[in-house]
Backbone as a chain_set.jsonl record, in Angstrom:
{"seq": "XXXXXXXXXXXXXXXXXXXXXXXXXXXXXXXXXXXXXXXXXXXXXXXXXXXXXXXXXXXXXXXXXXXXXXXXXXXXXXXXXXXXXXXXXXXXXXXXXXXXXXXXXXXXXXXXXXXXXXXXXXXXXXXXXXXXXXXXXXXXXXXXXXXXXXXXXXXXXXXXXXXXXXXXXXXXXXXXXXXXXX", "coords": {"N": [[-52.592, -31.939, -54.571], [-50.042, -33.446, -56.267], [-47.721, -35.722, -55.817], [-44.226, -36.406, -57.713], [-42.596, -39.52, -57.733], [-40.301, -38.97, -58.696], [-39.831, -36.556, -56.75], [-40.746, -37.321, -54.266], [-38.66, -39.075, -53.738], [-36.316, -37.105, -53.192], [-37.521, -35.429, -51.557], [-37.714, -37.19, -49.286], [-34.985, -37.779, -48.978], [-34.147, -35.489, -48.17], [-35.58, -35.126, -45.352], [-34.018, -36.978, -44.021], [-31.283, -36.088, -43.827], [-31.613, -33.465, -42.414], [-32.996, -35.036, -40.387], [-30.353, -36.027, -39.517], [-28.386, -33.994, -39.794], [-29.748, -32.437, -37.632], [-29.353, -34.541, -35.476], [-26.823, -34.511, -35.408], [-25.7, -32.175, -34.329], [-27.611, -32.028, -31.776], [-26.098, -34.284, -30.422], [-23.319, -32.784, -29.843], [-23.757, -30.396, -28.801], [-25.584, -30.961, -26.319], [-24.719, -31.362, -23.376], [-22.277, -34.285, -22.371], [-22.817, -36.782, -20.213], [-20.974, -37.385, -17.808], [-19.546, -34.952, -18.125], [-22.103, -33.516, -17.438], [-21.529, -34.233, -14.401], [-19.0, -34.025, -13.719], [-19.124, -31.049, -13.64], [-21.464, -30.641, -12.565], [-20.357, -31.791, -9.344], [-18.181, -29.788, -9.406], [-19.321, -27.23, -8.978], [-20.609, -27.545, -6.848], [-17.983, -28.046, -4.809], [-17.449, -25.454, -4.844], [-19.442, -24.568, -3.629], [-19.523, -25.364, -1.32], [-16.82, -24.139, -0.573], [-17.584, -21.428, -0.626], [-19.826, -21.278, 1.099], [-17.979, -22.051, 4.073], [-16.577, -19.716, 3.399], [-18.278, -17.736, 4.365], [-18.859, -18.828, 6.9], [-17.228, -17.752, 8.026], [-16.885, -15.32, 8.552], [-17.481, -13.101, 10.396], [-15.085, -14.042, 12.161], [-13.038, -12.501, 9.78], [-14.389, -9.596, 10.5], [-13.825, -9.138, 12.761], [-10.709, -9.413, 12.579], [-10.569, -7.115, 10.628], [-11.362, -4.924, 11.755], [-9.564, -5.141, 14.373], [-6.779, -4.493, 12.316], [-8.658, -1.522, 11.741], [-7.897, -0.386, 14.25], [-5.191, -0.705, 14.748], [-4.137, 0.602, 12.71], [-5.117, 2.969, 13.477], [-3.698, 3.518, 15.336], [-1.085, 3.751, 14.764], [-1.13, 5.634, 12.773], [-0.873, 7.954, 14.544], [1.916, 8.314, 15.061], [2.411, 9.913, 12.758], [3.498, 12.94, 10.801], [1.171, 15.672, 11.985], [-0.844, 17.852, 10.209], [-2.672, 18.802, 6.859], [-1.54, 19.339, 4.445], [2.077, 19.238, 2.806], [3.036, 21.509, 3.55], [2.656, 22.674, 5.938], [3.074, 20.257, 7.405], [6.069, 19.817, 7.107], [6.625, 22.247, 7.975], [5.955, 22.186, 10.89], [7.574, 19.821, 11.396], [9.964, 21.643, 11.178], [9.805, 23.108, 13.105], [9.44, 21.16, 15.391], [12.194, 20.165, 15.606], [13.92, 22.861, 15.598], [12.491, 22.737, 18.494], [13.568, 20.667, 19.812], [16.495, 21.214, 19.43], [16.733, 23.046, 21.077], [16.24, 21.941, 23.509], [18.635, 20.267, 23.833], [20.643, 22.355, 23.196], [22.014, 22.639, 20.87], [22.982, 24.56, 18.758], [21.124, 25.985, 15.789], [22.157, 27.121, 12.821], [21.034, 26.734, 10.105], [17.795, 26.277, 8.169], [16.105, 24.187, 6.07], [13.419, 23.404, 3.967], [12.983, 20.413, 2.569], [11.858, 19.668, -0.996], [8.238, 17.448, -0.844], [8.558, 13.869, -1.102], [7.192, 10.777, -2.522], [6.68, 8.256, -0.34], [5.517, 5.649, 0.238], [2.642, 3.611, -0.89], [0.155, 6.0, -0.161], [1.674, 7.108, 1.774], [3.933, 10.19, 2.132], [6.917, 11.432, 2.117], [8.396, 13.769, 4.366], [10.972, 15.954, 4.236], [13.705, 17.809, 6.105], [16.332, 20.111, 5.971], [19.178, 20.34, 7.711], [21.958, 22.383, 9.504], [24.27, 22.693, 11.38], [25.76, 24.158, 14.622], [27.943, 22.642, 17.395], [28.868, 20.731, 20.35], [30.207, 17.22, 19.627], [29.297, 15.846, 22.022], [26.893, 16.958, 22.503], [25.485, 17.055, 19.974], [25.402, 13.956, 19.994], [23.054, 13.58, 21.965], [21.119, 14.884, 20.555], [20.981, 13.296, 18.582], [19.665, 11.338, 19.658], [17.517, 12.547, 21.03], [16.303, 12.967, 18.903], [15.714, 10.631, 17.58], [13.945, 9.216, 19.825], [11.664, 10.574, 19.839], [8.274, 11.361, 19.589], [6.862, 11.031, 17.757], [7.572, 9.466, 14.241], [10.354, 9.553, 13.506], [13.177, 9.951, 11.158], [16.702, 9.851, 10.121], [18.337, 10.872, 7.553], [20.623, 11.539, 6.489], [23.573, 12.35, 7.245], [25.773, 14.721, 8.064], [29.163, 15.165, 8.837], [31.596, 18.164, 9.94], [34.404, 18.796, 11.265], [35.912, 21.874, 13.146], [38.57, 23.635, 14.549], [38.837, 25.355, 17.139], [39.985, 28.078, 19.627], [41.644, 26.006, 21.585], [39.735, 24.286, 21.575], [37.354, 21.99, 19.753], [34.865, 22.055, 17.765], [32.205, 21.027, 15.781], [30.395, 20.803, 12.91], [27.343, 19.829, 12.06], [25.174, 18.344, 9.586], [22.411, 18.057, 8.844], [19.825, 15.501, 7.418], [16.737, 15.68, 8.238], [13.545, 13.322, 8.344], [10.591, 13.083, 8.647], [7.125, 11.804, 8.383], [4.244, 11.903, 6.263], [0.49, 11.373, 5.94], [-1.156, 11.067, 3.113], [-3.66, 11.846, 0.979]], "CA": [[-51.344, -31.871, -55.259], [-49.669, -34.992, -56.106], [-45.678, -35.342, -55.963], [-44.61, -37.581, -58.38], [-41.784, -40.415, -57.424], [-38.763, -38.312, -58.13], [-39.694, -35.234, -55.699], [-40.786, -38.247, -52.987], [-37.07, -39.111, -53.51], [-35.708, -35.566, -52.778], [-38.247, -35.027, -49.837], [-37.112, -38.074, -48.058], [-33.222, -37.142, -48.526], [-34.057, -33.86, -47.537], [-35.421, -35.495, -44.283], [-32.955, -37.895, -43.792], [-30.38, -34.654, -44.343], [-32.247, -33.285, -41.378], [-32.349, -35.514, -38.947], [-28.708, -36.424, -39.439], [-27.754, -32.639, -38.934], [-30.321, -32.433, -36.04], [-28.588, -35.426, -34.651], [-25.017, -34.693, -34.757], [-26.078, -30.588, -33.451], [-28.027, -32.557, -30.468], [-25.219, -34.567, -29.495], [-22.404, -31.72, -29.597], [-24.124, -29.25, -28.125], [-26.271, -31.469, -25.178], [-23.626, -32.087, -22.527], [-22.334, -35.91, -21.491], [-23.117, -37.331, -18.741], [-20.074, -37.388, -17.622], [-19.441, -33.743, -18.323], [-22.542, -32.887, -16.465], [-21.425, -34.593, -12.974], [-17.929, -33.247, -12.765], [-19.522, -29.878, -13.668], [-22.588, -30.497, -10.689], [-18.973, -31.78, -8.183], [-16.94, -28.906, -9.173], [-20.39, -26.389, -8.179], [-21.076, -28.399, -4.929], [-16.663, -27.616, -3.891], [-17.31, -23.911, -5.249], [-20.205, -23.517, -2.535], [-18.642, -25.589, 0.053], [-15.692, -23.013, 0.129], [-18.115, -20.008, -0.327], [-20.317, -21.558, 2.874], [-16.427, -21.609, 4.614], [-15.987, -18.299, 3.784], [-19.459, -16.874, 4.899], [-18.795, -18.803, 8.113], [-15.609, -17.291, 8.5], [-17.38, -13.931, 8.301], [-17.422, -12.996, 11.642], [-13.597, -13.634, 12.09], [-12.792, -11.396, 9.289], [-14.749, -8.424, 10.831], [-12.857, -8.995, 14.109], [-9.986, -8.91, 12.3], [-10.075, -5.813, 10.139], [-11.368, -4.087, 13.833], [-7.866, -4.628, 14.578], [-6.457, -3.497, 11.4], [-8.395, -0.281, 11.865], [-7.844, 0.115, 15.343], [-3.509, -0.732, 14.488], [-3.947, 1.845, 11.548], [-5.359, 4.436, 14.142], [-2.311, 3.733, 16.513], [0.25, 4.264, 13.641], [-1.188, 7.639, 11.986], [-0.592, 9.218, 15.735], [3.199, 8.469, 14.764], [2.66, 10.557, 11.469], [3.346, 14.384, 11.0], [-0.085, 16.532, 11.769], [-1.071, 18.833, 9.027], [-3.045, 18.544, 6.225], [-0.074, 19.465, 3.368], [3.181, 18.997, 3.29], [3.998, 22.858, 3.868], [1.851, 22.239, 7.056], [3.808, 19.057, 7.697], [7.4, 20.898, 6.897], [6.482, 23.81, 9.195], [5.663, 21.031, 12.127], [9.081, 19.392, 11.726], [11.22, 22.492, 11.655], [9.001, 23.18, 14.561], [10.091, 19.915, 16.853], [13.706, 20.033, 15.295], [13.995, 23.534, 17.07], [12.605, 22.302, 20.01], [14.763, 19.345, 20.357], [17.944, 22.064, 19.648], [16.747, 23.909, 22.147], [16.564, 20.999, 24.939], [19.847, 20.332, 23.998], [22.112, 23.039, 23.549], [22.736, 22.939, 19.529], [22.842, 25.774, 17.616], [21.149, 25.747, 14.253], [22.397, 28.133, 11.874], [20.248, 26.98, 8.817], [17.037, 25.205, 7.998], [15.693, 24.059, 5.163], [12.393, 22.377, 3.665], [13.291, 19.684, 0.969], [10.036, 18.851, -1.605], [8.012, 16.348, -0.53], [8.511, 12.866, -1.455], [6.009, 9.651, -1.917], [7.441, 7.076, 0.37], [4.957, 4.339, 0.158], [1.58, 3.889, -0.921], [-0.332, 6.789, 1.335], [2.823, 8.128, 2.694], [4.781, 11.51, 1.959], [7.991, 11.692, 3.042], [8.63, 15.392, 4.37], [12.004, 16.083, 4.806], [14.08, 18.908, 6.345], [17.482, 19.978, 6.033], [19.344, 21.902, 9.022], [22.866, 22.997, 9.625], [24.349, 23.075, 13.339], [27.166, 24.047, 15.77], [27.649, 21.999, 18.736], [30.279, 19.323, 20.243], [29.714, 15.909, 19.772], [28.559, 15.246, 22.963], [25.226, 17.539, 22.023], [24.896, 16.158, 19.047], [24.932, 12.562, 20.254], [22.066, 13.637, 22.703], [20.326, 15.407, 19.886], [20.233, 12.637, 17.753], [19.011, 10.168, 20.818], [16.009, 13.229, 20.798], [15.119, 12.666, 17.738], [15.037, 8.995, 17.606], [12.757, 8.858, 21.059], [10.426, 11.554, 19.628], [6.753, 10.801, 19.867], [6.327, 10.932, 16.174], [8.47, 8.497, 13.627], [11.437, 10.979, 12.351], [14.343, 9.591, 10.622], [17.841, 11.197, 9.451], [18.273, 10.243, 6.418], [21.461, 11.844, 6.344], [24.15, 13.1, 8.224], [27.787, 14.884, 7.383], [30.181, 15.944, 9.786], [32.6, 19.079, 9.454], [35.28, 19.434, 12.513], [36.669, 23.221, 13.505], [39.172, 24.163, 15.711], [38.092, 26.788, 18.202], [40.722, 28.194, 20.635], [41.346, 25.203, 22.376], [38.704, 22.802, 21.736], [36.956, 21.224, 18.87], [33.247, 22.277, 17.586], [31.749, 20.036, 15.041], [29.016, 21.642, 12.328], [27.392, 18.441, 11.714], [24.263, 19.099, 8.774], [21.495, 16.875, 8.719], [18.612, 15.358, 6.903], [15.633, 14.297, 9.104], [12.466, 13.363, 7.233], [8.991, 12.781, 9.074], [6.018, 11.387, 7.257], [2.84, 12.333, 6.496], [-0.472, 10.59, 5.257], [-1.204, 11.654, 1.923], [-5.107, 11.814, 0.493]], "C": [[-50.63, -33.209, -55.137], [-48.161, -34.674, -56.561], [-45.337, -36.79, -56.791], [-43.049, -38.134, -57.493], [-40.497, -40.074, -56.791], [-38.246, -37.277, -56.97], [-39.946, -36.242, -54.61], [-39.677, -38.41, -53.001], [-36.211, -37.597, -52.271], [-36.08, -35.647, -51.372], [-37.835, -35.994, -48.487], [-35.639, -38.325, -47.932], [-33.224, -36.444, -47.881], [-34.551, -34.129, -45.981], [-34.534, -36.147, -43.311], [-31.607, -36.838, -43.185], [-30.344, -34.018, -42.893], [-32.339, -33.61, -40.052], [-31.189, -36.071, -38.62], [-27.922, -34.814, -38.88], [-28.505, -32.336, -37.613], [-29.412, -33.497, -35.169], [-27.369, -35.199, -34.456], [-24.972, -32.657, -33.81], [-26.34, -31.077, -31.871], [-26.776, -33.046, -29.966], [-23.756, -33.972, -29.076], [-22.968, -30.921, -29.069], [-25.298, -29.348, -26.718], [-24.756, -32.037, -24.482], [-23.921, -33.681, -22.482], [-22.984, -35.863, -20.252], [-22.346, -37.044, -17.544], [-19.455, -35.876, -17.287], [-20.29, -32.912, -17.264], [-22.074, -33.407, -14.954], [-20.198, -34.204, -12.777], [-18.582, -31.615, -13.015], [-20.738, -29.645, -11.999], [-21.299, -30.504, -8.945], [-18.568, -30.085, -8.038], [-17.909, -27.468, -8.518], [-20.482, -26.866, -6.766], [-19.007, -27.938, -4.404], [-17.015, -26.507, -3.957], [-18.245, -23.471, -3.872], [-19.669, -24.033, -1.564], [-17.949, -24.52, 0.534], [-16.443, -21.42, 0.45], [-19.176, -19.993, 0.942], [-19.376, -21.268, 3.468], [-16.11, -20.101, 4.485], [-17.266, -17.332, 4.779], [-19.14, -16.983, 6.626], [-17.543, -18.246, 8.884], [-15.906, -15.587, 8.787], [-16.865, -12.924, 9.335], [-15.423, -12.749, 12.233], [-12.669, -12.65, 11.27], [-13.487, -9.634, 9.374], [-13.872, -8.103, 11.821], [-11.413, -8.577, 13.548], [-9.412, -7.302, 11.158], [-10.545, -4.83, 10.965], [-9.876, -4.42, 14.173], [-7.652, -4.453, 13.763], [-6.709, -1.976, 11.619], [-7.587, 0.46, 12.818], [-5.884, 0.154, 15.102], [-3.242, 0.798, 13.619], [-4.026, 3.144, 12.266], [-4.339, 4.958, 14.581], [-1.524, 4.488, 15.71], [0.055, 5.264, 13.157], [-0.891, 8.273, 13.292], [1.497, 9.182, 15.472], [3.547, 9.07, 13.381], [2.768, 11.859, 11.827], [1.561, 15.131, 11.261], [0.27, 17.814, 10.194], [-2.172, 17.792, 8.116], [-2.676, 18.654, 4.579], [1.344, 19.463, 3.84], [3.565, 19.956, 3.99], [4.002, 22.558, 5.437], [2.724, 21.568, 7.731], [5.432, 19.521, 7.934], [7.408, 21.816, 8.128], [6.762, 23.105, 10.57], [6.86, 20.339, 12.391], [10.095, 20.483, 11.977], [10.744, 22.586, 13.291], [10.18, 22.121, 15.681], [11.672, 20.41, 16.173], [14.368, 21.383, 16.322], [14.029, 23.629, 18.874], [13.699, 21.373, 20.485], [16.289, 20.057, 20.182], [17.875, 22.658, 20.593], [17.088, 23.411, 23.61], [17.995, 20.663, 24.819], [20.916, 20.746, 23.483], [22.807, 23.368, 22.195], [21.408, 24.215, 18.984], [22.741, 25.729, 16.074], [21.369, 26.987, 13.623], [21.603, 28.252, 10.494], [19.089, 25.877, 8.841], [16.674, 25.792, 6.591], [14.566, 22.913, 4.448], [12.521, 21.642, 2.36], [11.766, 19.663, 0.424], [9.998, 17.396, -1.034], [8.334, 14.78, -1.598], [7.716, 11.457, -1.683], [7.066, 8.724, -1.499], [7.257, 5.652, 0.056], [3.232, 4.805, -0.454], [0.841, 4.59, 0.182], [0.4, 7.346, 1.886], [3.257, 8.835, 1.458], [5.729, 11.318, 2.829], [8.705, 13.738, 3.045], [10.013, 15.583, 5.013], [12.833, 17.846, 5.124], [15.92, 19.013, 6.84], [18.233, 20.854, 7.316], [21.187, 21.519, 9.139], [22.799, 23.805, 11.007], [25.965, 23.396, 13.69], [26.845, 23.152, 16.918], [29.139, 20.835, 18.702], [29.685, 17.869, 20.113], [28.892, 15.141, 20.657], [26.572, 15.768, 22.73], [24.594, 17.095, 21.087], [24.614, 14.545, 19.197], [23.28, 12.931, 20.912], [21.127, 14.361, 21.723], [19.848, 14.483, 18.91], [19.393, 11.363, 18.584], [17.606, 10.621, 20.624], [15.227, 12.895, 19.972], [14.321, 11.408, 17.355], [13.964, 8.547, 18.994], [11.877, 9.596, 20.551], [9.292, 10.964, 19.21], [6.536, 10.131, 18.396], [7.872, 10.043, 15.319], [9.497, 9.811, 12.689], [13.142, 9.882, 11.92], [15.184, 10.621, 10.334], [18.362, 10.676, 8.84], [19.973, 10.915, 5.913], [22.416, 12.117, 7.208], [25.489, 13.138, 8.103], [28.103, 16.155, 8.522], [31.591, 17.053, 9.431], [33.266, 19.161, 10.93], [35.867, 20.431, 12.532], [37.379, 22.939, 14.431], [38.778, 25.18, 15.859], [38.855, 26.858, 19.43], [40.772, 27.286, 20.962], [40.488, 23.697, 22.276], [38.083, 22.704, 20.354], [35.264, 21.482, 18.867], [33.191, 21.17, 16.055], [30.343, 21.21, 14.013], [28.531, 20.514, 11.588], [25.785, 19.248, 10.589], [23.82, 17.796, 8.567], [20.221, 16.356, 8.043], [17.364, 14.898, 7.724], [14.12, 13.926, 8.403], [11.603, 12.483, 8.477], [8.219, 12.746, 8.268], [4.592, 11.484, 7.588], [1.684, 11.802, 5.385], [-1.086, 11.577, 4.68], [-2.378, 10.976, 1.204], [-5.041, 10.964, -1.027]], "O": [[-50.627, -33.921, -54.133], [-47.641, -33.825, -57.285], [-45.888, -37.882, -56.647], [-42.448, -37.358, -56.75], [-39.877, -40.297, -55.751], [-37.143, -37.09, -56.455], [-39.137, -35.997, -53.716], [-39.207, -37.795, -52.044], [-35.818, -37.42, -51.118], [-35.392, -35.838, -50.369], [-37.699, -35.742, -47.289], [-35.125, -38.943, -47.0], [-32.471, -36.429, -46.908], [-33.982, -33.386, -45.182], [-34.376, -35.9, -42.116], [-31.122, -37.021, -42.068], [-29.306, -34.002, -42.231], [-32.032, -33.02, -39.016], [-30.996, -36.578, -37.515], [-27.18, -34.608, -37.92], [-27.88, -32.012, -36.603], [-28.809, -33.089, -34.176], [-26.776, -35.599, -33.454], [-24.246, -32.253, -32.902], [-25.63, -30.733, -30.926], [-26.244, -32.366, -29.088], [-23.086, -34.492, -28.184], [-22.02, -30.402, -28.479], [-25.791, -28.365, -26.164], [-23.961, -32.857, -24.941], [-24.999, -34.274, -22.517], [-23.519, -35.001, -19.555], [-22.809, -36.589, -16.498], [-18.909, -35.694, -16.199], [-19.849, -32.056, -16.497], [-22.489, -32.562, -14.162], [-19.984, -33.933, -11.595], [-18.219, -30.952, -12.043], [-20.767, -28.937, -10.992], [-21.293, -29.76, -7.965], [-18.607, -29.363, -7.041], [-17.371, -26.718, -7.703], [-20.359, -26.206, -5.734], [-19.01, -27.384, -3.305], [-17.003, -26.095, -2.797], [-18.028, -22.473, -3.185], [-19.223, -23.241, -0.734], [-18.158, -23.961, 1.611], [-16.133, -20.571, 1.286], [-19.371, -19.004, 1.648], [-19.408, -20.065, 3.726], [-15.506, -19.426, 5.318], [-17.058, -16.486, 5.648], [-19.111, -16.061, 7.441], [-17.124, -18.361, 10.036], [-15.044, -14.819, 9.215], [-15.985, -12.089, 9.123], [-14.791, -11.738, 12.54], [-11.73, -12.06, 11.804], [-13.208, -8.715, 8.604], [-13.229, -7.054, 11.861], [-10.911, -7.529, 13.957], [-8.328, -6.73, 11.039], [-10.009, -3.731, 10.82], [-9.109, -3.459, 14.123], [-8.592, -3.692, 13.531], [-5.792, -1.159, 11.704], [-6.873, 1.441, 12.614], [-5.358, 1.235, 15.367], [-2.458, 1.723, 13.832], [-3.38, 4.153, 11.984], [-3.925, 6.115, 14.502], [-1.287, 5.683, 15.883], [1.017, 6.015, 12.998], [-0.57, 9.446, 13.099], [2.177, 10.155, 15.795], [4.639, 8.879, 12.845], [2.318, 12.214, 12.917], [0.8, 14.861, 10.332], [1.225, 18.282, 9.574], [-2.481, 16.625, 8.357], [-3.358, 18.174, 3.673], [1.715, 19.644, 5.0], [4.301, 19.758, 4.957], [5.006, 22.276, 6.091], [3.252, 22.128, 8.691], [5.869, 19.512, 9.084], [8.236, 21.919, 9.033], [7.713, 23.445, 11.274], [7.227, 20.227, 13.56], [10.972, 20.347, 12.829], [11.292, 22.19, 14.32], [11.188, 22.325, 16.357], [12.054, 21.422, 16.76], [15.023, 21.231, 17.353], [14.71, 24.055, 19.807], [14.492, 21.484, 21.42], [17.237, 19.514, 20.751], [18.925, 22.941, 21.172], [17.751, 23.932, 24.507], [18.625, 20.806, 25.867], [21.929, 20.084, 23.253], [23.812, 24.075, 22.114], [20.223, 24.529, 18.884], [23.654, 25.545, 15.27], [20.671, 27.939, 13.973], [21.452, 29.291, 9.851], [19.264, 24.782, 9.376], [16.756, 26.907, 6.078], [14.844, 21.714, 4.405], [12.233, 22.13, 1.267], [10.749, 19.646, 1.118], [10.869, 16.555, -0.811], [8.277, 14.859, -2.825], [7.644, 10.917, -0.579], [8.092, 8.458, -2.125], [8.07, 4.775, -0.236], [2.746, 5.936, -0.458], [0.779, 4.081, 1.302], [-0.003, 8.232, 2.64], [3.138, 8.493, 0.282], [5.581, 11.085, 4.029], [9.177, 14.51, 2.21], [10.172, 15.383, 6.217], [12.549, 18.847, 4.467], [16.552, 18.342, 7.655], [17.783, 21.916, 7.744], [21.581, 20.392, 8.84], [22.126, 24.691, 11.532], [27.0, 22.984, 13.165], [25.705, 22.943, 17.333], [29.918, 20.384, 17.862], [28.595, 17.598, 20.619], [28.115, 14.219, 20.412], [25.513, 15.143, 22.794], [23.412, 16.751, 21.117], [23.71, 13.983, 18.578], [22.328, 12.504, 20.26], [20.027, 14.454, 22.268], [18.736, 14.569, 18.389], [18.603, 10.6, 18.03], [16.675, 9.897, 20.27], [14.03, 12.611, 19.993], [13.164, 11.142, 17.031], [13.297, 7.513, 18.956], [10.806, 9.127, 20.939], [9.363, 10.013, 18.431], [6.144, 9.006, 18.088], [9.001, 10.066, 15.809], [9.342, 10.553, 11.719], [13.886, 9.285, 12.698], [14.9, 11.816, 10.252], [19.074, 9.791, 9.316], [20.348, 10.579, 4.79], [21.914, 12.125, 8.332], [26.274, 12.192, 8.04], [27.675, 17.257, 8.863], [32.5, 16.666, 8.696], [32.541, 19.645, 11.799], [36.817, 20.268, 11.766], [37.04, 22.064, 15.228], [38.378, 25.955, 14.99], [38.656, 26.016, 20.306], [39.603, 26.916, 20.853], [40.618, 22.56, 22.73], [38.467, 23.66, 19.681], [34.534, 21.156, 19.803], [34.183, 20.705, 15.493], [29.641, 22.108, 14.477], [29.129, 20.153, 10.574], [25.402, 20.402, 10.777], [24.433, 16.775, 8.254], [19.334, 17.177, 8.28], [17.093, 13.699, 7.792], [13.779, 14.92, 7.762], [11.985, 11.459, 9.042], [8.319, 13.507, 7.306], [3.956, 11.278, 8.621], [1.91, 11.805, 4.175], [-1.501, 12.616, 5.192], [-2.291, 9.806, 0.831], [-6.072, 10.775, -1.674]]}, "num_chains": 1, "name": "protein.A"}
């Protein structure tokens, strides 16, 4: 087959064509030089720091061993139970006791709904309604704040009576203990 003059024309545009788009493809789409060596640097810092962290390994086990072991400490200052009711029941519970060691008379309790406190916490609170003189109630709220477990009183409103003679107080209180929540 023989090509005559004018298609030799064509065919050697059409090459030309060719390696001009091959050539400008190659050199946009083959990295610099330049390009490749801060790219090889910025790999060589990336493992540096990820060697640094590997060797750091060791120190971050030690330290989330304390974490757990802190985390253990601190849930023994949470309510027991495994629901709030649970949890609720357990505070009227101590709140009784601690009226009982000293001397106030509760006339009412009451279990508020639970609350989320914090991420993982419930705040379980409980309402109660007392007689007593001031002096009992100071020592009742000392109780509560020494008590094993973390109890707050998130509230607290005072009513004064006269009573023959002397002065009773019906002080009504909020105390809320917290409990770790699944």
């Amino acid at each position: 087959m023989k090509l005559s003059p004018r298609e030799k024309k064509i065919i050697a545009v059409g090459i030309v064509v060719v390696i001009a788009v091959a050539a400008y493809y190659a050199s946009t789409l083959l990295p610099s030089n330049a390009d490749l060596s801060r790219t090889v640097e910025l790999k060589k810092k990336m493992l540096l720091k990820q060697r640094e962290t590997l060797a750091r390994e060791e120190i971050y086990k030690a330290r989330l061993e304390q974490y757990k072991k802190q985390l253990e400490e601190d849930m023994k200052f949470l309510l027991p139970g495994n629901s709030a009711n649970v949890a609720g029941a357990e505070l009227q519970k101590i709140l009784t006791d601690l009226a009982a060691q000293n001397s106030v008379e509760i006339t009412q309790k009451n279990i508020l709904p639970p609350r989320k406190a914090e991420e993982g916490l419930q705040k379980i609170s409980v309402r109660i309604d007392m007689t007593c003189n001031p002096e009992q109630l100071v020592h009742y709220l000392a109780a509560i704040e020494n008590y094993e477990k973390f109890l707050t009183v998130d509230e607290l409103i005072v009513t004064g009576i006269r009573m023959q003679k002397r002065y009773d107080i019906r002080p009504s209180l909020t105390v809320s203990g917290y409990l770790a929540s699944k």
